[in-house]
N, C-alpha and C positions, 0 to 999 in steps of 0.2 A: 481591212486587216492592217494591225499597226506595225509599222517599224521602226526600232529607235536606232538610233546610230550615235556613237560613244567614239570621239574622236581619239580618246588617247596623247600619247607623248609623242615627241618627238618628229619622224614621218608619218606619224597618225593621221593627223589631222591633211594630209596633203592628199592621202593616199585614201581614207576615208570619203573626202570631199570626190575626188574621182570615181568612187565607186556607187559615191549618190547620184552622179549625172548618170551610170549605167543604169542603175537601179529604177530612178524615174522614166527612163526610156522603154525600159524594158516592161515598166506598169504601166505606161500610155498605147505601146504598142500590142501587147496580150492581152489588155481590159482589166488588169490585175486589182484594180481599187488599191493600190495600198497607199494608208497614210505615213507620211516619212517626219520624222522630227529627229530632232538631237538632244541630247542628254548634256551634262557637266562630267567630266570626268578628267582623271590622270592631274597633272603636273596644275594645271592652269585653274583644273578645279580645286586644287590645295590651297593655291593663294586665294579664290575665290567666296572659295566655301569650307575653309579651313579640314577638308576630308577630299581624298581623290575620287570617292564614291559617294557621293553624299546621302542623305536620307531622300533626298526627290528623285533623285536619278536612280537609285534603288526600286521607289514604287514605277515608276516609267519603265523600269527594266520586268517587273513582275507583270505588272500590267499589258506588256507589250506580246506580240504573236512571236514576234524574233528580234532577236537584237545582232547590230555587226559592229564587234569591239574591234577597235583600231589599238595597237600593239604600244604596252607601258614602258616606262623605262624605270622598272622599280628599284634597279643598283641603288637610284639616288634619291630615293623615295625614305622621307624620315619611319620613324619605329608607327607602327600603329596605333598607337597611344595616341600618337602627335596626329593622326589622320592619312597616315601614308598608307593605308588599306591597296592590296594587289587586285585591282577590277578584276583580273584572270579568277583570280583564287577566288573570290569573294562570290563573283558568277557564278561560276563553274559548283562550290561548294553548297551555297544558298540556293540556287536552283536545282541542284540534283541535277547535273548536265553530265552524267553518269558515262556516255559517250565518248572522246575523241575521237573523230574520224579522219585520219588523212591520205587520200590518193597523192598516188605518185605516178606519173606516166611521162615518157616522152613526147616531146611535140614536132611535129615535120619543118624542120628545115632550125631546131632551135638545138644547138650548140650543148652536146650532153657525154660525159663520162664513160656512157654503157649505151649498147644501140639500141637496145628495144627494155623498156620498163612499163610495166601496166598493171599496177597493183594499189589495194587500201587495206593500211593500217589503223585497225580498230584498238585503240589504247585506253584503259579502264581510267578513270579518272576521279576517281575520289576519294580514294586509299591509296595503299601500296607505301613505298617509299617517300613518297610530297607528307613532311611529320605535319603541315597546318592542316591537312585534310584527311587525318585520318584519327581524328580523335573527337570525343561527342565535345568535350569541353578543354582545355587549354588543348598546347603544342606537345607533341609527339616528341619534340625533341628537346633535351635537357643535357643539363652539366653538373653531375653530381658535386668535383669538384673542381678546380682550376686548370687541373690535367687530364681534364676526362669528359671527352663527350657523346652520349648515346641517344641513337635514335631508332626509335620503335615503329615497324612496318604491320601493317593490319592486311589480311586478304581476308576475307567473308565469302560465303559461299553464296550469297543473294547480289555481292557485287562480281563476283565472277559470273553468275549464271547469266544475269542479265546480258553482260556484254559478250558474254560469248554467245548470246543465242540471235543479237546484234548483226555480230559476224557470220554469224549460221546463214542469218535471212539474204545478206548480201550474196555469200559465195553460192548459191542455189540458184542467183537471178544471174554470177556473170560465170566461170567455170569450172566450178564444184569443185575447188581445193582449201579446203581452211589448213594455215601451218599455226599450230599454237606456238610459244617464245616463252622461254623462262630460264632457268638457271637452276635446276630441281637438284644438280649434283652436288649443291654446295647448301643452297635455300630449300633443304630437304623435305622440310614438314610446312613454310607457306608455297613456294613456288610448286611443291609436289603435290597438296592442295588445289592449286589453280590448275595446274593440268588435267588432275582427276577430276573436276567440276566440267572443264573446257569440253574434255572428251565425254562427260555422260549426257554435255546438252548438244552436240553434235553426232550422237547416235541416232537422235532422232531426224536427223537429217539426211539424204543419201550424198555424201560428198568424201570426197578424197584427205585423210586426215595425218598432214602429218605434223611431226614434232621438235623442234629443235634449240638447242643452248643458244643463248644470247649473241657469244662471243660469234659461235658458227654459223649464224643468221648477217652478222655484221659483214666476215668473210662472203659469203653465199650472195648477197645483196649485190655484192660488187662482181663476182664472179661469175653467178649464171641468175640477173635477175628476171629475166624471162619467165623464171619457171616458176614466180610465186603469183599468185593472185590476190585472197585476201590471209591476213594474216592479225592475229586477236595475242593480246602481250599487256604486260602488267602499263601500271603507270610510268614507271622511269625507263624502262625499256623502252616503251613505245614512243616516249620522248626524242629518245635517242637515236633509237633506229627509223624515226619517219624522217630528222632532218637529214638525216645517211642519206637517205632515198630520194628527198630532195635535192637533196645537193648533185648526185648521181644524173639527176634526167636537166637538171641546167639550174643551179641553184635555187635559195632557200626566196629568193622574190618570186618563187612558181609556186610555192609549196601551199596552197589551200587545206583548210580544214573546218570541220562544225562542228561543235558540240551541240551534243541530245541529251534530254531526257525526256522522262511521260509527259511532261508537258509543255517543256518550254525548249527552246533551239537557239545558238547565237553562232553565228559566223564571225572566226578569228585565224586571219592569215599566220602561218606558222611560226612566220622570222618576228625579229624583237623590232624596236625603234631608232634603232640606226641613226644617234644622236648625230655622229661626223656628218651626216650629208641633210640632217633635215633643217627645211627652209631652203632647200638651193633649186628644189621642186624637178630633181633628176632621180628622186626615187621610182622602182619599177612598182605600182599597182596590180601585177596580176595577180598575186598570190591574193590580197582584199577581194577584187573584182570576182572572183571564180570563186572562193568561201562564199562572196555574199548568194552566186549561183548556186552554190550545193543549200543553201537556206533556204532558196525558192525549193529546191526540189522536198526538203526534207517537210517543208509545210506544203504543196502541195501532194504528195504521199498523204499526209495525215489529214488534209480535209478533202480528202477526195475531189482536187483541184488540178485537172489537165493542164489545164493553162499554165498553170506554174511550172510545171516539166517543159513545158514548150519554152516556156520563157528562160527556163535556166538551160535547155540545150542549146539555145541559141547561141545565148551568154558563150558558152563554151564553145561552141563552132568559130564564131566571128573573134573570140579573145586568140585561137587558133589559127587563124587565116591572117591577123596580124600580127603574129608570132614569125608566122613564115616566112616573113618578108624583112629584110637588115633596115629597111626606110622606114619600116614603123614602131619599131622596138624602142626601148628605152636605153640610156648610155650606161648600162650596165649589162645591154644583151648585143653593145656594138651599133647601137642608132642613134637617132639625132631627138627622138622625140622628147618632151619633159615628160612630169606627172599628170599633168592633168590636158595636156595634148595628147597621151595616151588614152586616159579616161573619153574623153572628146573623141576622140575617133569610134570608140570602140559604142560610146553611146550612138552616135551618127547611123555608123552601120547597124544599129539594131531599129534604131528610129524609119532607117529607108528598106529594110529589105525584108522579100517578101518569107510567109512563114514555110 
């Protein structure tokens, strides 16, 4: 089984590289076979290869089981003409990675907002409000004239069923509450759309359904998050309200995520590339390290691969157990560790301990 790894911009490649020594650790000690290489991508691959994605790292990304994208810095990324292509977008789009999934939970002894959070947000990812990905050919968003600019949201009822029946399948396996997200009192005929699709593919399900505006999910998050579990929301909402959720249970270096689709999977830590601190190798790795885990899991799921589940709980036990502890954390969670002395450790304890 292959996997590519796309270092990206900025603390990419720092946090990237730490989540390769877990990743290797974790195939030697499960028996996982998997093959690891790296791709070209982002900042380095512009001067390189005049494109941040270029046509080889494209087929390596096709051709691969899973890919784990390391986070761009496209603020300063030329027009894509010039080859400043957004790996996010370009993945996520060209793949049909129709998915975002991101858990949000708190961790024992790791410094959080709200005391108990344990929930995933499933965010539709190919439409909605993002105008490059919801159009079959140019941009969704235009300037009629120099005072004036509109942009066109697409909901579909074949991209809403999917990702809501997504969400279905999860809240069934952890406590049968799906909360749909939308904004239907204002966005009356697409948001009131996606609700009605949310709720006909969750009938077939026996679970707890309920429903709520944006604004009052945002309030709710912070006030009793406790009581959500999983929770299914357009594209820019779901943007919004997972790093909320993040940021909540001990910031946005915790915040893991995957994208799925039918066929292909990539694991992409939540937060951006954190140009101020990269190369000083004091960025936190967990949020890369626990995406590249939810990858094991989501390709083991789909080839009927125990090991992989074993391998990505572990991942998440042991990233857990050195969470707890203020000596092994990294200096943004109050420790001494760097980047890739976090990484190191956290492969070590997977390399020694038993299953």
């Amino acid at each position: 089984m292959k996997i590519v790894f796309l270092d990206g911009d900025g603390i990419g490649p720092e946090i990237v590289s730490a989540t390769k020594e877990v990743i290797k650790a974790a195939s030697h000690r499960f028996n996982l076979g998997l093959e690891v290489e790296t791709a070209d991508s982002g900042l380095a691959s512009l001067d390189k290869n005049g494109s941040t994605i270029p046509d080889s790292t494209w087929k390596k990304a096709v051709e691969a089981d899973g890919i784990i994208l390391g986070p761009a810095d496209t603020a300063v990324y030329p027009d894509p003409a010039k080859g400043g292509i957004n790996p996010s977008a370009k993945l996520r789009g060209g793949l049909d990675l129709y998915a975002n999934i991101r858990p949000s939970k708190t961790r024992p002894g790791v410094p959080a907002a709200v005391e108990e959070m344990d929930l995933v947000i499933f965010r539709e990812n190919t439409e909605g409000f993002y105008a490059v990905r919801n159009m079959h050919k140019g941009n969704g968003e235009f300037m009629p004239s120099e005072d004036m600019a509109i942009s066109i949201r697409r909901i579909t009822r074949d991209c809403s069923e999917r990702i809501a029946r997504q969400a279905c399948e999860l809240a069934i396996k952890r406590r049968g509450r799906l909360s749909i997200v939308h904004k239907s009192n204002v966005l009356t005929m697409s948001d009131g759309f996606f609700v009605e699709v949310c709720k006909e593919v969750a009938s077939d399900y026996k679970l707890e359904i309920e429903d709520y505006f944006v604004d009052a999910m945002a309030a709710l998050l912070v006030r009793k998050p406790s009581h959500f579990d999983v929770i299914v929301t357009t594209n820019l909402f779901g943007d919004i309200l997972s790093d909320l959720a993040a940021e909540l249970t001990g910031g946005l270096g915790l915040g893991p995520s995957v994208n799925a689709g039918r066929g292909h999977a990539m694991a992409q830590a939540a937060h951006g590339a954190a140009p101020d601190i990269a190369g000083k190798n004091i960025a936190n790795p967990t949020a890369m390290i626990l995406s590249a885990a939810m990858l094991l899991e989501t390709l083991g799921v789909r080839q009927n691969r125990p090991e992989f589940l074993e391998a990505s709980a572990r991942i998440d036990k042991v990233v857990n157990e050195q969470l707890s502890d203020i000596s092994t954390r990294t200096p943004d969670l109050g420790g001494p560790l760097s980047t890739d002395s976090f990484g190191e450790q956290v492969a070590e304890s997977i390399r020694s301990s038993d299953r």
